[in-house]
N, CA, C, O and CB atoms as a CASP TS submission, in Angstrom:
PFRMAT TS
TARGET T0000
AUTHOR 0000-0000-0000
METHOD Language model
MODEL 1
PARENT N/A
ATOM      1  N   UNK     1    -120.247 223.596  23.936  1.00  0.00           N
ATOM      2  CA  UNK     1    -119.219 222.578  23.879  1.00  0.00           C
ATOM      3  C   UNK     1    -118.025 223.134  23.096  1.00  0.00           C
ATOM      4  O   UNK     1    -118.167 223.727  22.027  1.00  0.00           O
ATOM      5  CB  UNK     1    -119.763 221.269  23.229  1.00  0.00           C
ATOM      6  N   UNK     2    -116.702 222.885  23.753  1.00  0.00           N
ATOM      7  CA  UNK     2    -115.477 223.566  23.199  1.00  0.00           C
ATOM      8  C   UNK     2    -115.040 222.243  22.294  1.00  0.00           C
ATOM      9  O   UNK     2    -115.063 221.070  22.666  1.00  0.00           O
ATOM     10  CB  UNK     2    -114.232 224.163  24.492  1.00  0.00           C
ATOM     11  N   UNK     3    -114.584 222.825  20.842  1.00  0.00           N
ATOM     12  CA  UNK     3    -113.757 222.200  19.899  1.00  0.00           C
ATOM     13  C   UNK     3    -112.806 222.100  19.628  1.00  0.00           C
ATOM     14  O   UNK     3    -112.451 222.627  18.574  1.00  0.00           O
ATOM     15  CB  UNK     3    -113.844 222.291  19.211  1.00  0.00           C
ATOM     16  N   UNK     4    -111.900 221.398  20.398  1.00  0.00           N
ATOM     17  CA  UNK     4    -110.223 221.457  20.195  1.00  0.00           C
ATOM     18  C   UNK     4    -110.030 221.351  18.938  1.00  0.00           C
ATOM     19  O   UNK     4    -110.730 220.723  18.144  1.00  0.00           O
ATOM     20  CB  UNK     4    -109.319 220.343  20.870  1.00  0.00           C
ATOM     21  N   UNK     5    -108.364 222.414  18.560  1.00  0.00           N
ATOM     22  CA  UNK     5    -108.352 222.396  17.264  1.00  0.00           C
ATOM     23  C   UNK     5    -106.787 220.854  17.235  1.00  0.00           C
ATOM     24  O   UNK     5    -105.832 220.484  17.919  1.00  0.00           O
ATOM     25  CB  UNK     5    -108.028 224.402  16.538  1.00  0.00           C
ATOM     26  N   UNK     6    -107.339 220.585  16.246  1.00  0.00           N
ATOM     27  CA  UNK     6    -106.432 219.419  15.797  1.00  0.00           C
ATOM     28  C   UNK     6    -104.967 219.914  15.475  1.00  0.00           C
ATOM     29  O   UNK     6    -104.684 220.960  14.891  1.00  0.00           O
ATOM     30  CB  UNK     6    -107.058 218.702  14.458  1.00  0.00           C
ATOM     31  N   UNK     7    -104.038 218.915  15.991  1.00  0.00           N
ATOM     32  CA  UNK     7    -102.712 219.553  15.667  1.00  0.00           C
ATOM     33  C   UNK     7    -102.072 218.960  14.739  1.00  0.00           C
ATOM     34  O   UNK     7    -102.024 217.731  14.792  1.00  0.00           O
ATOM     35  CB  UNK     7    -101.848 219.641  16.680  1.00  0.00           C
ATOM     36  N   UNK     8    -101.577 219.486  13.920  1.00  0.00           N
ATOM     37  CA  UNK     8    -100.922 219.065  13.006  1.00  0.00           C
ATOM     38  C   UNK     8     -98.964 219.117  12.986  1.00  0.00           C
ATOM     39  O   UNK     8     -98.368 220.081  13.466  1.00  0.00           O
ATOM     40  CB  UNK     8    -101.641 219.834  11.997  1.00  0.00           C
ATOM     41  N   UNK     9     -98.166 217.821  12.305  1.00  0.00           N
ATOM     42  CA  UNK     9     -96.933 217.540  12.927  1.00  0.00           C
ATOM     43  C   UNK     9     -95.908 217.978  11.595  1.00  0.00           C
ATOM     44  O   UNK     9     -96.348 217.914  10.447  1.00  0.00           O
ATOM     45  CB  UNK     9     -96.845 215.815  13.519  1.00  0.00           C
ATOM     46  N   UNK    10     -94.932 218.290  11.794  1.00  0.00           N
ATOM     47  CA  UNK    10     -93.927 218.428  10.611  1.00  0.00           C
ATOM     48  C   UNK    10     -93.290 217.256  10.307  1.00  0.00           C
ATOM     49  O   UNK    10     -93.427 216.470  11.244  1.00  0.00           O
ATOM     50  CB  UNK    10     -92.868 219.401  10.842  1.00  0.00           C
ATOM     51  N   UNK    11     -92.545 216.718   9.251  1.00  0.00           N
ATOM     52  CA  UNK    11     -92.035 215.162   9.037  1.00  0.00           C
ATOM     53  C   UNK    11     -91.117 215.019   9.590  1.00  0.00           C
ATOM     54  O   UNK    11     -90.547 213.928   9.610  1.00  0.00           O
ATOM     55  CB  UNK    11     -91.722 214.634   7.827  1.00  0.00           C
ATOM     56  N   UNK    12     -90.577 216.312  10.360  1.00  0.00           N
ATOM     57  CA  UNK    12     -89.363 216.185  11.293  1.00  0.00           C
ATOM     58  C   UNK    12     -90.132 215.155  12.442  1.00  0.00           C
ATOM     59  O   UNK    12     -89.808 213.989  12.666  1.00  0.00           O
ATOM     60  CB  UNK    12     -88.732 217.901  11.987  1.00  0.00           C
ATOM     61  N   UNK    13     -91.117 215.836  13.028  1.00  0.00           N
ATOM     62  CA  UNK    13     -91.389 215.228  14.251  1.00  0.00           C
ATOM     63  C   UNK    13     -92.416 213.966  14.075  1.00  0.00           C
ATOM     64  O   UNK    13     -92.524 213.276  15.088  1.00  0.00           O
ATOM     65  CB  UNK    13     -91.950 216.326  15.204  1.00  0.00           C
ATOM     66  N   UNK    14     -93.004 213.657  13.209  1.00  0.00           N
ATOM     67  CA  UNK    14     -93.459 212.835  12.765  1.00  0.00           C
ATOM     68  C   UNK    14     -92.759 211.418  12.959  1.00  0.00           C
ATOM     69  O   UNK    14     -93.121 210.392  13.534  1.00  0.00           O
ATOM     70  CB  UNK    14     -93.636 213.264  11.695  1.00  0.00           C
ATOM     71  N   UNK    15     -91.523 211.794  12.198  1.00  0.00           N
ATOM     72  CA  UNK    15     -89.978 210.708  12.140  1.00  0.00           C
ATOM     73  C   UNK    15     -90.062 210.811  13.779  1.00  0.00           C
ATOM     74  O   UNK    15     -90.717 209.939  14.349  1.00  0.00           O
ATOM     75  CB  UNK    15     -88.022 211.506  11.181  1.00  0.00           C
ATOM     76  N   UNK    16     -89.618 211.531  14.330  1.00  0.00           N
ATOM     77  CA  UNK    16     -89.112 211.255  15.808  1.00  0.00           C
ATOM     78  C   UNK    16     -90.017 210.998  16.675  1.00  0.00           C
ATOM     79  O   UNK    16     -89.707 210.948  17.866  1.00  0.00           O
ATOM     80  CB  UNK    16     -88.417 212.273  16.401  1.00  0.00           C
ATOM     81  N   UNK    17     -91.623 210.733  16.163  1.00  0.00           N
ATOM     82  CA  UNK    17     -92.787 210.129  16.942  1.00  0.00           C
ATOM     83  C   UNK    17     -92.701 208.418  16.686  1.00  0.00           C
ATOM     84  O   UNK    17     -92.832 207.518  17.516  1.00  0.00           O
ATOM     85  CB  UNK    17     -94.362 210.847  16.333  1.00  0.00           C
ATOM     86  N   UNK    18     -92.480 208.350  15.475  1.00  0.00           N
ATOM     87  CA  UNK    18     -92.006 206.602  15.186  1.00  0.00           C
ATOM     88  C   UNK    18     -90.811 206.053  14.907  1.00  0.00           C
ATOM     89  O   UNK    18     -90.512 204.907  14.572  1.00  0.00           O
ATOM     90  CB  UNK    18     -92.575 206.031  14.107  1.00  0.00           C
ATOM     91  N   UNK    19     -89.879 207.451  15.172  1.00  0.00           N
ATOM     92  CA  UNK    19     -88.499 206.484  15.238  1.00  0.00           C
ATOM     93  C   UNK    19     -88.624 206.132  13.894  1.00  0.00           C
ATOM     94  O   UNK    19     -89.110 205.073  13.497  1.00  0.00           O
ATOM     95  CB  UNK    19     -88.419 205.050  16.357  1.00  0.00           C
ATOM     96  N   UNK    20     -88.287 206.814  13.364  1.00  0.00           N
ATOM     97  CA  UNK    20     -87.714 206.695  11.695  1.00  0.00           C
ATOM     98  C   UNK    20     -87.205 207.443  11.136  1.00  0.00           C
ATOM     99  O   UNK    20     -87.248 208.570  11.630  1.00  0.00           O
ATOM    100  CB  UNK    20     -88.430 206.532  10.766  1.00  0.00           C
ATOM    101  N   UNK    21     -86.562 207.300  10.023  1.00  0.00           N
ATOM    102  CA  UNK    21     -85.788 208.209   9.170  1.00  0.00           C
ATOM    103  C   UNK    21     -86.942 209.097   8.241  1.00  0.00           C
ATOM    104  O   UNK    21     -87.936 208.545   7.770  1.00  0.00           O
ATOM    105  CB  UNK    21     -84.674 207.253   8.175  1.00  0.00           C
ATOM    106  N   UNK    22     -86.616 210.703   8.040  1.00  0.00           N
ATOM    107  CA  UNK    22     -87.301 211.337   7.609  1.00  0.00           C
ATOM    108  C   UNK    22     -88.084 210.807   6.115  1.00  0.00           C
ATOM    109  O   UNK    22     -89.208 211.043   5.671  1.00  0.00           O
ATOM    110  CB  UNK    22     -86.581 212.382   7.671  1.00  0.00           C
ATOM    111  N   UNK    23     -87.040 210.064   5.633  1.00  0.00           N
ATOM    112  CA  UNK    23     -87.391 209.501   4.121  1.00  0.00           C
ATOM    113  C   UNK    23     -87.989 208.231   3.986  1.00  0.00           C
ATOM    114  O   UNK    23     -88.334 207.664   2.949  1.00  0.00           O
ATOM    115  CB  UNK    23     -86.191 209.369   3.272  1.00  0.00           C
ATOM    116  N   UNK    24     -88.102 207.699   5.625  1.00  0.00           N
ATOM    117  CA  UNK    24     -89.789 206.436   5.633  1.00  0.00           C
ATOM    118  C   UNK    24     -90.643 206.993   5.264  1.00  0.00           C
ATOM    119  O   UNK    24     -91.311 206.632   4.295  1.00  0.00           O
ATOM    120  CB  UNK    24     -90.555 205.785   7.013  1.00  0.00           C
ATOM    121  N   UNK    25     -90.967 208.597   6.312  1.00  0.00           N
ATOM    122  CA  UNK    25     -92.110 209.191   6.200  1.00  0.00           C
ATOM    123  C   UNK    25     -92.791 209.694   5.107  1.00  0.00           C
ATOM    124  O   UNK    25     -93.984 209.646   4.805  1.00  0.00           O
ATOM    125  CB  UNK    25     -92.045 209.942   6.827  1.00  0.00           C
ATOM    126  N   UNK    26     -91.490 210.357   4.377  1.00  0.00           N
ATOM    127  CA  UNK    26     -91.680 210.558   2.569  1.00  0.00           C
ATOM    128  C   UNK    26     -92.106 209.466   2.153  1.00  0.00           C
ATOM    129  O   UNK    26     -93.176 209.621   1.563  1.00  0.00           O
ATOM    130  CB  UNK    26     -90.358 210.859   1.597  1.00  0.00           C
ATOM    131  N   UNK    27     -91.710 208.264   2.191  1.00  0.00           N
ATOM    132  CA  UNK    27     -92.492 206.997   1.249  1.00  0.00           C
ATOM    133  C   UNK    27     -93.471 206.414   2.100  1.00  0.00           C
ATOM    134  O   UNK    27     -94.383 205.768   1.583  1.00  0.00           O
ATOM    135  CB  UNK    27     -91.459 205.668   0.710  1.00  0.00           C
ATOM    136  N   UNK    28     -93.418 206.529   3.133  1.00  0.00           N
ATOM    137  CA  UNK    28     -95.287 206.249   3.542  1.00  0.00           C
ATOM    138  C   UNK    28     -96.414 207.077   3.117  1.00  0.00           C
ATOM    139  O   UNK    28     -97.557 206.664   2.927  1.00  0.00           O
ATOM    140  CB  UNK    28     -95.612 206.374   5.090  1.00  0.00           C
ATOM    141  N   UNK    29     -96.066 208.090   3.005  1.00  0.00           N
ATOM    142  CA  UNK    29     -97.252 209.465   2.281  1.00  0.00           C
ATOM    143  C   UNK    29     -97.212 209.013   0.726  1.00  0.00           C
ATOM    144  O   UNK    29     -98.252 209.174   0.088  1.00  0.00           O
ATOM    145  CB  UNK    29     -96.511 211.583   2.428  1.00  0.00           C
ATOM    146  N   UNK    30     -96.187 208.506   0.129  1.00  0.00           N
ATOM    147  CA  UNK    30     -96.205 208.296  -0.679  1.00  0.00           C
ATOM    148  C   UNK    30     -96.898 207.361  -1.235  1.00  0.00           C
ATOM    149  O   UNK    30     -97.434 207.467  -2.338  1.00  0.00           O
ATOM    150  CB  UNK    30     -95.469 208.362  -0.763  1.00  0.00           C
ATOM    151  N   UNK    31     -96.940 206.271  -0.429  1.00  0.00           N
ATOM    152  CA  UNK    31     -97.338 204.906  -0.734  1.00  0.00           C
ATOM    153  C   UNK    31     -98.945 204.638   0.102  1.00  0.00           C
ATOM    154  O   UNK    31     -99.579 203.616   0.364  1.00  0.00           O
ATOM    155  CB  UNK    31     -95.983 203.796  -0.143  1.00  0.00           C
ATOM    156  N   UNK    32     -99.193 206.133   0.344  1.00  0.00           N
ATOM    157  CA  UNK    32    -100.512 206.726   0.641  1.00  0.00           C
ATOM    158  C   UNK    32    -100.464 205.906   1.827  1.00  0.00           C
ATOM    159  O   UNK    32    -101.640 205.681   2.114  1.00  0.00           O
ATOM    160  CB  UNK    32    -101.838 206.586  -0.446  1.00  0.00           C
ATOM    161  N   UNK    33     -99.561 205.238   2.820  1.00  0.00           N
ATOM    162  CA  UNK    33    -100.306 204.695   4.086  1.00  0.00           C
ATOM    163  C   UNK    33    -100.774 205.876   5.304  1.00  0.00           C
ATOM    164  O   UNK    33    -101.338 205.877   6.398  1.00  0.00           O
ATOM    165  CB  UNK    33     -99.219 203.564   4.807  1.00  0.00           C
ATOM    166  N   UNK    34    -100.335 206.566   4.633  1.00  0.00           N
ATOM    167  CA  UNK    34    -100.375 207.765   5.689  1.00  0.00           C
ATOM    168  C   UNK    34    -100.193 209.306   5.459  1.00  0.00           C
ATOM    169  O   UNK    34     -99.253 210.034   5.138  1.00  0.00           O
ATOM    170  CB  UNK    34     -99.386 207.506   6.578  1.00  0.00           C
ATOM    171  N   UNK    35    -101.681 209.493   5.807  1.00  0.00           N
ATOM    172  CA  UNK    35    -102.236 210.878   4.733  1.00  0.00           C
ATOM    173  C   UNK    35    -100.976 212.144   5.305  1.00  0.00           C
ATOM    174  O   UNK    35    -100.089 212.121   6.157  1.00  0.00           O
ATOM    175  CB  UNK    35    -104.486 211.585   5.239  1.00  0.00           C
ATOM    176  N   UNK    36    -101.491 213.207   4.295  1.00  0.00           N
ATOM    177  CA  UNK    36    -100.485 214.366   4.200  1.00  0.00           C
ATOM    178  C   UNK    36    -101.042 215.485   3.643  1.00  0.00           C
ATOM    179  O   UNK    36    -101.298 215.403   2.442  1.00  0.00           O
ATOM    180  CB  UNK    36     -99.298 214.062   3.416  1.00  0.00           C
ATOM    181  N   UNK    37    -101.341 216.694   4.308  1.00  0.00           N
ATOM    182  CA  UNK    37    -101.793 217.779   3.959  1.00  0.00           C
ATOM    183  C   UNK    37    -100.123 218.711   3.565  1.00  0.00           C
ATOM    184  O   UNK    37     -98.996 218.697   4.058  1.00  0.00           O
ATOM    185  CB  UNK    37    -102.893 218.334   5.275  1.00  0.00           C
ATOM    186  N   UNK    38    -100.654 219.287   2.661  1.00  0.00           N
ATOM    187  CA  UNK    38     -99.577 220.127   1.737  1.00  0.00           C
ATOM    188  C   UNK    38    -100.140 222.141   1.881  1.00  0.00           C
ATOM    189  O   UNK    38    -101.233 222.623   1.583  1.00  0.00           O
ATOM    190  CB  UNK    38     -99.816 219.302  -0.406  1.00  0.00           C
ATOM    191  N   UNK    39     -99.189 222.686   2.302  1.00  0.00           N
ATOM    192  CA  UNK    39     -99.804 223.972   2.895  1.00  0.00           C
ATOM    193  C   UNK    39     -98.265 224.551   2.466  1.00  0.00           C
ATOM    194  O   UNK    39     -97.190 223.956   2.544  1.00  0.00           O
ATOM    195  CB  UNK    39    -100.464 224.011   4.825  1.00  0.00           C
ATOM    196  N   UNK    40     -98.498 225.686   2.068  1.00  0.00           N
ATOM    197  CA  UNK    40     -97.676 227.202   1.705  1.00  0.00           C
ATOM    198  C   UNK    40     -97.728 227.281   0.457  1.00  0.00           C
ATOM    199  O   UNK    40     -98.621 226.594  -0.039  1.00  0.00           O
ATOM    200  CB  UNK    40     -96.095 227.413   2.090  1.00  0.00           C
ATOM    201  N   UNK    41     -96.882 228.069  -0.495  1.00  0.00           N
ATOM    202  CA  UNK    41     -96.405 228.254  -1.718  1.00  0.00           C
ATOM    203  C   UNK    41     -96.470 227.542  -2.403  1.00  0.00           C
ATOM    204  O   UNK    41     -95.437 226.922  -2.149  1.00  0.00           O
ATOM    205  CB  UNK    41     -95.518 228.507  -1.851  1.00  0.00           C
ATOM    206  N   UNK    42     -97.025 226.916  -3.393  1.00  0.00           N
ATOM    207  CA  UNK    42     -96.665 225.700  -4.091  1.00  0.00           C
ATOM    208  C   UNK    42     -96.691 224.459  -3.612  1.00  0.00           C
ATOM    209  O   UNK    42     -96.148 223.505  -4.170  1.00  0.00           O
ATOM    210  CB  UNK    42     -95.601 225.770  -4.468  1.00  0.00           C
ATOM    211  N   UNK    43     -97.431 224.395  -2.373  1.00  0.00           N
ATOM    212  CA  UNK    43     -97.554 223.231  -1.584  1.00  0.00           C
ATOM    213  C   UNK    43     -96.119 222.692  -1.381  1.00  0.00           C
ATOM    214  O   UNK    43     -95.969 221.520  -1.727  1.00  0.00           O
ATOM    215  CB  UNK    43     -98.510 222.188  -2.257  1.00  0.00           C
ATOM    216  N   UNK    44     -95.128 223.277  -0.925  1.00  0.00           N
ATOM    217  CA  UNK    44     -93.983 223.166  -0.750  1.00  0.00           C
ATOM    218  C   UNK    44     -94.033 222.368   0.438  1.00  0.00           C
ATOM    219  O   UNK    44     -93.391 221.329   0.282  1.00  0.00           O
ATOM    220  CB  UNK    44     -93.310 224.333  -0.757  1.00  0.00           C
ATOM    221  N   UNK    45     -94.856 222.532   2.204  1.00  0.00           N
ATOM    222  CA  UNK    45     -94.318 222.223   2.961  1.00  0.00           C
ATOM    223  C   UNK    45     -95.364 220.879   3.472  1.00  0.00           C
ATOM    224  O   UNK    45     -96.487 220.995   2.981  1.00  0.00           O
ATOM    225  CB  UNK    45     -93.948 223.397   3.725  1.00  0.00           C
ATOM    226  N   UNK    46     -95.275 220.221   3.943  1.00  0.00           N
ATOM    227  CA  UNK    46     -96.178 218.862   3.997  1.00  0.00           C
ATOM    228  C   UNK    46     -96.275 218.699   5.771  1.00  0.00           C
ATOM    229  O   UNK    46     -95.409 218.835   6.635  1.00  0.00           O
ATOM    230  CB  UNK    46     -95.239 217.248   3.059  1.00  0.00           C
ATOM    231  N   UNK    47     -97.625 218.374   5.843  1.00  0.00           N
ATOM    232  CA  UNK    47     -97.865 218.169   6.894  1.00  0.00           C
ATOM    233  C   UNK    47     -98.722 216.957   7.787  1.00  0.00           C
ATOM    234  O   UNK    47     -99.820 216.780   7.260  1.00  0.00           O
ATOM    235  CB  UNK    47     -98.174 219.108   6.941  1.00  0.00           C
ATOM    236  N   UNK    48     -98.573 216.338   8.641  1.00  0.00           N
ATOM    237  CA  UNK    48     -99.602 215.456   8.875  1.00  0.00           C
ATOM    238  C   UNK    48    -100.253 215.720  10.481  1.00  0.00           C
ATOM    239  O   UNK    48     -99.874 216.327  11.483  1.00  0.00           O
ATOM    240  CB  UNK    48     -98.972 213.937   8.632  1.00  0.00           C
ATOM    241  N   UNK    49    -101.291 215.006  10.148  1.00  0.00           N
ATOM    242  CA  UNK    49    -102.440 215.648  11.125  1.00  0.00           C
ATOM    243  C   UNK    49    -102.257 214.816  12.523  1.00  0.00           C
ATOM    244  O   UNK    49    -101.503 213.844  12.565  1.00  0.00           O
ATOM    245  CB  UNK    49    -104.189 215.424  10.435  1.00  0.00           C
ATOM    246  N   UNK    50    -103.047 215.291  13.739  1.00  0.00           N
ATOM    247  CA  UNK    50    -102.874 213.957  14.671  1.00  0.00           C
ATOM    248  C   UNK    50    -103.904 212.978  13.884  1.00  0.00           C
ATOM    249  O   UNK    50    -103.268 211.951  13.648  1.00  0.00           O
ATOM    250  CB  UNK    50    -103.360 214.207  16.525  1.00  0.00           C
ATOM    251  N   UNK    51    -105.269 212.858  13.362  1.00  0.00           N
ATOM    252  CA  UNK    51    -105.770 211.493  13.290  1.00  0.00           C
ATOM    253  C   UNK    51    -105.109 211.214  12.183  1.00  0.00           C
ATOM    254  O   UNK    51    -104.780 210.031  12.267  1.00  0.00           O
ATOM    255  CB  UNK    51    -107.281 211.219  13.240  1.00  0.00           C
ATOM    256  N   UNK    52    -104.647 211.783  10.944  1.00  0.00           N
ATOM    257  CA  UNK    52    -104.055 210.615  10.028  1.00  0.00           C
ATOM    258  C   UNK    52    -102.747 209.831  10.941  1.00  0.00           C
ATOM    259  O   UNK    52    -102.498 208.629  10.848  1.00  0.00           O
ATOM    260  CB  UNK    52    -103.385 211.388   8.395  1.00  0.00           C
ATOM    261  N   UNK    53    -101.915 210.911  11.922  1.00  0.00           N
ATOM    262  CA  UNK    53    -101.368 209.952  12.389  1.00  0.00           C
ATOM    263  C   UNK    53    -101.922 208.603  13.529  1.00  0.00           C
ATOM    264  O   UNK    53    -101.381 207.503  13.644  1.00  0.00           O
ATOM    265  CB  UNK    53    -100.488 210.651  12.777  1.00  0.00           C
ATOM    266  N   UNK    54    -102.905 209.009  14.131  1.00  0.00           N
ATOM    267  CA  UNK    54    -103.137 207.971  14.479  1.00  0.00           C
ATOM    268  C   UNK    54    -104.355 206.872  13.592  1.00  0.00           C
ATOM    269  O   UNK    54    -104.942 205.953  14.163  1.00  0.00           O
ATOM    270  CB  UNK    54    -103.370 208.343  15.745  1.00  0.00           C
ATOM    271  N   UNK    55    -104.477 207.105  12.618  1.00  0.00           N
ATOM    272  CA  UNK    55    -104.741 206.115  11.979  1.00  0.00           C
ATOM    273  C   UNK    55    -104.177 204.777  11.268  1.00  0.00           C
ATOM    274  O   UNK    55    -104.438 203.580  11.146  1.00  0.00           O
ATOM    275  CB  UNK    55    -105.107 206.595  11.469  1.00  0.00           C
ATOM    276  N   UNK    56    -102.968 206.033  10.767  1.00  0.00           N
ATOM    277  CA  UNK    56    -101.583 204.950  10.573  1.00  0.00           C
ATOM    278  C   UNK    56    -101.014 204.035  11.866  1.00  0.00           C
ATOM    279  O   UNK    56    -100.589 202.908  11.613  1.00  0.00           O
ATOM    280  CB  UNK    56    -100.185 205.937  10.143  1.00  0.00           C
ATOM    281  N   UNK    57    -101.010 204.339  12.725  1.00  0.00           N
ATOM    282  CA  UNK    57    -100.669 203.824  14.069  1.00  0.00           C
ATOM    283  C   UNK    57    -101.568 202.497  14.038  1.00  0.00           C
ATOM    284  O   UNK    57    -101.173 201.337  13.918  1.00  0.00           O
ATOM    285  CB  UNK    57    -101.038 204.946  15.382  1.00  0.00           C
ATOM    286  N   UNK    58    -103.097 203.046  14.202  1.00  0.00           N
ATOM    287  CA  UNK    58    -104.034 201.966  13.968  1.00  0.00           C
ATOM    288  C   UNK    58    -103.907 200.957  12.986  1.00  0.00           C
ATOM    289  O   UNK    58    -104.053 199.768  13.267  1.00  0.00           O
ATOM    290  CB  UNK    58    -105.115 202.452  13.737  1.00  0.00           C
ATOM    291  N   UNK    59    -103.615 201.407  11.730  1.00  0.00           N
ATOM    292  CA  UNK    59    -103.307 200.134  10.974  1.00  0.00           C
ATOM    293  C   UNK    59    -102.339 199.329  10.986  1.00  0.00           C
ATOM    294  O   UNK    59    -102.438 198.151  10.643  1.00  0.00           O
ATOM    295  CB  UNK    59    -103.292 200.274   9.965  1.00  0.00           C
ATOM    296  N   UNK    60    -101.155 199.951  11.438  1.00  0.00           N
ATOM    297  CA  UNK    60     -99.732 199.316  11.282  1.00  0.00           C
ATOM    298  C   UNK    60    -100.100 198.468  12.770  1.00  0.00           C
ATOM    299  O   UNK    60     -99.509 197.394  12.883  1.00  0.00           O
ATOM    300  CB  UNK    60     -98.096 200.614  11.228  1.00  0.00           C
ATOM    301  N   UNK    61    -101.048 198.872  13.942  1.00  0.00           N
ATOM    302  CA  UNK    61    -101.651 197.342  14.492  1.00  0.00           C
ATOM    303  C   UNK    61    -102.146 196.295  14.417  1.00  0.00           C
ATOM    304  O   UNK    61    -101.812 195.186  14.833  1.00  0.00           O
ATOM    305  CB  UNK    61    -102.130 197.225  14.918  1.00  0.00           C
ATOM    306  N   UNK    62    -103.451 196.864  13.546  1.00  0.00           N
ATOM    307  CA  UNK    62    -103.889 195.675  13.041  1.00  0.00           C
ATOM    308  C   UNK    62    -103.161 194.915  12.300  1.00  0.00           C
ATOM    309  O   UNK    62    -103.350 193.723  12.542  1.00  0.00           O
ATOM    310  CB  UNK    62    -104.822 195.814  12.455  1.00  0.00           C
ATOM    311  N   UNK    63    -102.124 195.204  11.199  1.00  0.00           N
ATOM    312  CA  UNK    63    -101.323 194.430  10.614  1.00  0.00           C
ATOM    313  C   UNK    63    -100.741 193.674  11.487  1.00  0.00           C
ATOM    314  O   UNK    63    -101.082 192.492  11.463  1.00  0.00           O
ATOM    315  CB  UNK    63    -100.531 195.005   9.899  1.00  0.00           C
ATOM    316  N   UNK    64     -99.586 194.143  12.632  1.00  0.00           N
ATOM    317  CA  UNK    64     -99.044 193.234  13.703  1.00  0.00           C
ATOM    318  C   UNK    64    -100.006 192.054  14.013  1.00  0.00           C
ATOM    319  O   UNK    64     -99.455 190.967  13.836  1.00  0.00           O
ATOM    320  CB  UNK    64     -98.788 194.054  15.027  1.00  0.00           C
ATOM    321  N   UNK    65    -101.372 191.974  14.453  1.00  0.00           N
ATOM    322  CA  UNK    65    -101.606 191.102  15.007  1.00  0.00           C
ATOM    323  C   UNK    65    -102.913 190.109  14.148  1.00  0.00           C
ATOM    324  O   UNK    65    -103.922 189.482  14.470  1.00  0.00           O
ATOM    325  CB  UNK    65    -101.790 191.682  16.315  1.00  0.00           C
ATOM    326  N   UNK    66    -102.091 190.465  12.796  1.00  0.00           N
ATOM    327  CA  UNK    66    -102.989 189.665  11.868  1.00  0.00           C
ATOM    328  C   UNK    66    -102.018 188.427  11.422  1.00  0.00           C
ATOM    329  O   UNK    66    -102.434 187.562  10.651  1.00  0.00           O
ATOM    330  CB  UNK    66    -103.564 190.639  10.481  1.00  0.00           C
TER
END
């Protein structure tokens, strides 16, 4: 059985997957709704995964239809 490898998004494209400004995405990681892996030098560059993003997706549904 083959294991696709998971892709991971930059906050550039992240923003332009939900239509937002780069600095939602900064305060959603922030405000922990939506995880963020930190990779290079000093953890300089931040990254998010496809399931944290679609987890966030998932919740920001359930919220809608609560």
């Amino acid at each position: 059985m083959e294991h696709e490898a998971e892709r991971v998004y930059t906050v550039q494209q992240v923003a332009e997957i939900l239509q937002v400004h780069l600095n939602t995405v900064y305060r959603m990681v922030k405000a922990n709704k939506l995880k963020a892996i930190y990779i290079g030098e000093r953890d300089k560059e931040m990254r998010i995964t496809t399931t944290a993003l679609r987890e966030y997706m998932k919740g920001e549904t359930q919220n809608e239809t609560s």
